[in-house]
PAVEX-479143 format. One record per residue (C-alpha): residue number from 1; residue in three letters; y, z, x. Coordinates in pm, 1 decimal. Example, Ala and Ser with C-alpha at 12.3 -4.5 7.8 and 13.67 -1.06 7.14 Angstrom:
<pts>
{pt 1, 'Ala', {-450.0, 780.0, 1230.0}};
{pt 2, 'Ser', {-106.0, 714.0, 1367.0}};
</pts>
This chain:
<pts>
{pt 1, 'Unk', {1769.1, 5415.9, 337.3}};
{pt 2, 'Unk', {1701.5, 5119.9, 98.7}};
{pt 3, 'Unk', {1601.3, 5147.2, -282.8}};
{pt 4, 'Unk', {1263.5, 5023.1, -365.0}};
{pt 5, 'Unk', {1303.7, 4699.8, -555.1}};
{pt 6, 'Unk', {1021.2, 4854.7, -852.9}};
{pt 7, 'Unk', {1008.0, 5115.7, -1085.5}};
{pt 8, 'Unk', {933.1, 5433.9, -968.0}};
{pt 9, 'Unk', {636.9, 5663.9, -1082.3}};
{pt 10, 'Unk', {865.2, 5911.1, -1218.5}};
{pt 11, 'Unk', {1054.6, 5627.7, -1448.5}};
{pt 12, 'Unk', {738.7, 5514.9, -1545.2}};
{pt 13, 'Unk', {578.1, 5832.2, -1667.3}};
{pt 14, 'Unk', {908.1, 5920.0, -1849.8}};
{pt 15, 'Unk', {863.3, 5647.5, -2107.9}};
{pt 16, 'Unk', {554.7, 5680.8, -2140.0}};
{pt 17, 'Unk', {591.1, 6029.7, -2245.1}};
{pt 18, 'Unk', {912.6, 5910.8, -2467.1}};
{pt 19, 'Unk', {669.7, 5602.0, -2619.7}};
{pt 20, 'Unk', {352.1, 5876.7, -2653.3}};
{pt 21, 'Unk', {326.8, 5993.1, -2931.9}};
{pt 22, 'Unk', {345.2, 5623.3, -3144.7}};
{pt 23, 'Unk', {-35.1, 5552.5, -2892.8}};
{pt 24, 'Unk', {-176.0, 5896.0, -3041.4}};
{pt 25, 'Unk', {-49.3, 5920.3, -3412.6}};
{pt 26, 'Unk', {-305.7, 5706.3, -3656.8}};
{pt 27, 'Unk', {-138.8, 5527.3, -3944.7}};
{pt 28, 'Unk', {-345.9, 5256.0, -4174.7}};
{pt 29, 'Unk', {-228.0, 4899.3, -4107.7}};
{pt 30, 'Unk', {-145.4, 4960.7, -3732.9}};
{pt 31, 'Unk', {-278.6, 4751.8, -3459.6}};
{pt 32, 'Unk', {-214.3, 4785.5, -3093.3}};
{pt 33, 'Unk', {-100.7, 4483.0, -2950.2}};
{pt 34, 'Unk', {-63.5, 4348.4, -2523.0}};
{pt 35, 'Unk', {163.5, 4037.3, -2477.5}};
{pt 36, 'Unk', {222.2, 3835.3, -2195.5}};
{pt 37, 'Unk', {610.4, 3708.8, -2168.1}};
{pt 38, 'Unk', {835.4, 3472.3, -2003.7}};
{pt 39, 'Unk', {1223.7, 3423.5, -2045.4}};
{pt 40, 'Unk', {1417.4, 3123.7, -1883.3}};
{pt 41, 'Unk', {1756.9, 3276.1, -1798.3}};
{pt 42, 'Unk', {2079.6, 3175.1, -1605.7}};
{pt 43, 'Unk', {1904.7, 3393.2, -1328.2}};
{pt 44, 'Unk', {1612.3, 3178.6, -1380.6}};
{pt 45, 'Unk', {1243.7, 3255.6, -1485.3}};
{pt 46, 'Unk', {1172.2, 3579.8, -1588.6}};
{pt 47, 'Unk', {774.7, 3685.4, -1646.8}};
{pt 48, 'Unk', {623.7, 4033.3, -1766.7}};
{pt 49, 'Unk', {409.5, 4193.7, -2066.8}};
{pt 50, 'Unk', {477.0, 4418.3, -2312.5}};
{pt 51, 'Unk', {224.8, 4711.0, -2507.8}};
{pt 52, 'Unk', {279.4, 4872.2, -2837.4}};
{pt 53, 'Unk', {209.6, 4894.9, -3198.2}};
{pt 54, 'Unk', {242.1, 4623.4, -3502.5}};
{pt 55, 'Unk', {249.6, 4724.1, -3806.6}};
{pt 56, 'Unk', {97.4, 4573.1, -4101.6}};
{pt 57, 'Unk', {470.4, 4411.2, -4250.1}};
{pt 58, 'Unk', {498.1, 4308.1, -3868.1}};
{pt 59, 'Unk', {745.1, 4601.1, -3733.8}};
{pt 60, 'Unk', {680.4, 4618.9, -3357.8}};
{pt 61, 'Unk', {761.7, 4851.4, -3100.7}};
{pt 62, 'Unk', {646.7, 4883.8, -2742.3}};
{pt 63, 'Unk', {682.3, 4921.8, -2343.1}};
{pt 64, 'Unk', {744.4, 4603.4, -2189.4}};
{pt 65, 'Unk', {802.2, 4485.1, -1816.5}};
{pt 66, 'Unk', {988.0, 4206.1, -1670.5}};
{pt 67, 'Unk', {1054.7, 4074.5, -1372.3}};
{pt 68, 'Unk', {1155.0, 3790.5, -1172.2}};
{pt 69, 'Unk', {1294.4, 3635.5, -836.6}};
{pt 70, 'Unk', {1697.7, 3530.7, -805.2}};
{pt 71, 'Unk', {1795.3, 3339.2, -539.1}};
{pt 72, 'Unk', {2160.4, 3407.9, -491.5}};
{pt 73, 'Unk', {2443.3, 3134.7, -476.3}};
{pt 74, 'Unk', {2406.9, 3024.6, -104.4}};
{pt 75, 'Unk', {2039.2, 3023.3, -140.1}};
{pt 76, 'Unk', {1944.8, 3220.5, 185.7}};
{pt 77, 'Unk', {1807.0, 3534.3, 4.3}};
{pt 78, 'Unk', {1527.1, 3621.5, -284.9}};
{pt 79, 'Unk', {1574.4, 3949.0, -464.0}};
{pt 80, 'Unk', {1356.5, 4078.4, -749.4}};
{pt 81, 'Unk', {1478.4, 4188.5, -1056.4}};
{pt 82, 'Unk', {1261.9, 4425.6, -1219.3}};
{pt 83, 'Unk', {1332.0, 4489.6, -1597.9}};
{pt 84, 'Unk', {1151.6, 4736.5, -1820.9}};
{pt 85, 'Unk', {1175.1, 4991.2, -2090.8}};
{pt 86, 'Unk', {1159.1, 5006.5, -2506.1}};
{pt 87, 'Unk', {1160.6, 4737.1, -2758.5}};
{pt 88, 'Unk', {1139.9, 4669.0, -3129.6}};
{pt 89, 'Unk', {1071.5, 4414.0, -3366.5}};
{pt 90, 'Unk', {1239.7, 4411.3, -3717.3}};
{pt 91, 'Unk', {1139.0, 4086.4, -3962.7}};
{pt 92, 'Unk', {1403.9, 3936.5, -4157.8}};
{pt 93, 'Unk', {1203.6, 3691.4, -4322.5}};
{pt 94, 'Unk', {802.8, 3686.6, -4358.9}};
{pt 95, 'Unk', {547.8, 3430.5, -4486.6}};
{pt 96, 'Unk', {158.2, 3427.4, -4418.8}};
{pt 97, 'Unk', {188.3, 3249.7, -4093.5}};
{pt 98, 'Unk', {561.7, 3261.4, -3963.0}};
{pt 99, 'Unk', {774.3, 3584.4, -3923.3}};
{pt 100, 'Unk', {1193.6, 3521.3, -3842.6}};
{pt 101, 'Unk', {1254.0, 3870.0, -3654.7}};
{pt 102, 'Unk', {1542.6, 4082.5, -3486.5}};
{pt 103, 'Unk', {1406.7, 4164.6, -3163.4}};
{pt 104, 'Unk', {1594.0, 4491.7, -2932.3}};
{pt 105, 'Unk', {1482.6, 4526.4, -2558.2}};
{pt 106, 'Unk', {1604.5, 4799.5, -2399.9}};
{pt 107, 'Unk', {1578.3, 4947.6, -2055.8}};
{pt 108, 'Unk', {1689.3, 4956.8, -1684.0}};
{pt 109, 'Unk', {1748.6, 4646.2, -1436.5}};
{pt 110, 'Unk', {1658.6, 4779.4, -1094.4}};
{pt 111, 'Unk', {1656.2, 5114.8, -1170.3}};
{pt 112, 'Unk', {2062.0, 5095.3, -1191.3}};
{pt 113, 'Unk', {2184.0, 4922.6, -1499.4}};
{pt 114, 'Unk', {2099.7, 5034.6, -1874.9}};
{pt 115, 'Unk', {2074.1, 4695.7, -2005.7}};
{pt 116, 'Unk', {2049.1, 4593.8, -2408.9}};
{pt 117, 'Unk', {1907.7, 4285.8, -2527.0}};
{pt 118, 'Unk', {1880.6, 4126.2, -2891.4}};
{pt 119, 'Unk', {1689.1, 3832.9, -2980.1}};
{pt 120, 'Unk', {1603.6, 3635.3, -3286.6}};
{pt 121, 'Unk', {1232.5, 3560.0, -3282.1}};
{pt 122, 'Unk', {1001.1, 3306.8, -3464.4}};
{pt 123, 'Unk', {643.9, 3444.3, -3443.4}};
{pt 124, 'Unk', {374.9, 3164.0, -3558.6}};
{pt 125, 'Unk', {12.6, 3329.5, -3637.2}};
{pt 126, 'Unk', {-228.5, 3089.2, -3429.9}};
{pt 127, 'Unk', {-482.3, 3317.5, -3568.4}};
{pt 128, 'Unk', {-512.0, 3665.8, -3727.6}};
{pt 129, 'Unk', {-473.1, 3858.8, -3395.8}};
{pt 130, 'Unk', {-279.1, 3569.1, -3190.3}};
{pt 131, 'Unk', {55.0, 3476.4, -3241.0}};
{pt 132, 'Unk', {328.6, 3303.4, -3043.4}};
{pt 133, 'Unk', {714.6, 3367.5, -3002.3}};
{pt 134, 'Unk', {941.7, 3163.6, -2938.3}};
{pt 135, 'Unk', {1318.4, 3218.0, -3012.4}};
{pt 136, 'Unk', {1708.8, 3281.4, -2798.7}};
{pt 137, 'Unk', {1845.0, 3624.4, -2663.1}};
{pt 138, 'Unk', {2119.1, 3692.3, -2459.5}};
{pt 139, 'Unk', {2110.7, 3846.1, -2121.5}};
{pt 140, 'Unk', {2341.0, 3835.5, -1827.8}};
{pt 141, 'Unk', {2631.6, 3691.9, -2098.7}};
{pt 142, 'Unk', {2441.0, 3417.7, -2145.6}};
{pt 143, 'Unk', {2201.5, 3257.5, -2419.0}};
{pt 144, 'Unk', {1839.1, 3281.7, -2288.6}};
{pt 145, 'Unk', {1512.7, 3137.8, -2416.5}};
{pt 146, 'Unk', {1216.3, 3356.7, -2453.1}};
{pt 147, 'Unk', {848.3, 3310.7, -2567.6}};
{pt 148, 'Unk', {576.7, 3524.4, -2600.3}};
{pt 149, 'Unk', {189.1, 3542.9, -2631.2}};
{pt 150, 'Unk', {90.7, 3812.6, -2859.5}};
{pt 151, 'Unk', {-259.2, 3973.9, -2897.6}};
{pt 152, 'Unk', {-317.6, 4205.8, -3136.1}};
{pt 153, 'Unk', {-638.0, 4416.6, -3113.6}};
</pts>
């Protein structure tokens, strides 16, 4: 019997009830936040979204969901690969429209690897509740480029 290639319900409903309680616990300056993302890595393009909480010195931390479709070496196959599980945003360095950040994803590939990912992150504020990311990580021990669309609500 084969593996599904997505998460499953029960892996699913487990972070959420890890993530929980930061979606029921008011705290002044907090704004929820969805974000639509897309990572170019040696395993090609990688699209998902994230949810969470900003906070009002522009700490973030979240859900987030990736995925994307590898072709292997020979080209004969596609397989998905289906990331998803916990970030966080630290800043290192803020100013009223750019924020340098630490960025820590988090989570499982398929289902079978716990995978770790940092990032340095320049966040530009298009507006007061838009902002683009754009900045390297490293996955698959290699240097990856990331941006993100962030909506804060």
């Amino acid at each position: 019997m084969t593996r599904p290639n997505h998460p499953s319900v029960f892996t699913l409903l487990t972070l959420l009830i890890l993530m929980g309680p930061l979606f029921v616990v008011p705290a002044k300056g907090q704004h929820l936040f969805f974000a639509g993302t897309g990572e170019s890595t040696i395993q090609g393009l990688q699209y998902g979204g994230a949810i969470g909480f900003a906070g009002s010195k522009q700490w973030m931390w979240g859900l987030f969901y990736q995925e994307g479709i590898r072709t292997s070496e020979i080209g004969l196959t596609n397989q998905k690969d289906h990331f998803y599980g916990i970030q966080t945003s630290v800043p290192l360095v803020r100013s009223e429209k750019m924020t340098l950040s630490f960025n820590l994803k988090g989570g499982l590939v398929n289902e079978q690897f716990v995978v770790v990912v940092p990032a340095v992150e320049t966040l530009i504020a298009v507006r007061h509740h838009l902002q683009i990311g754009l900045g390297p990580s490293w996955r698959y021990a290699h240097a990856a480029l990331g941006m993100r669309i962030i909506v804060k609500l």
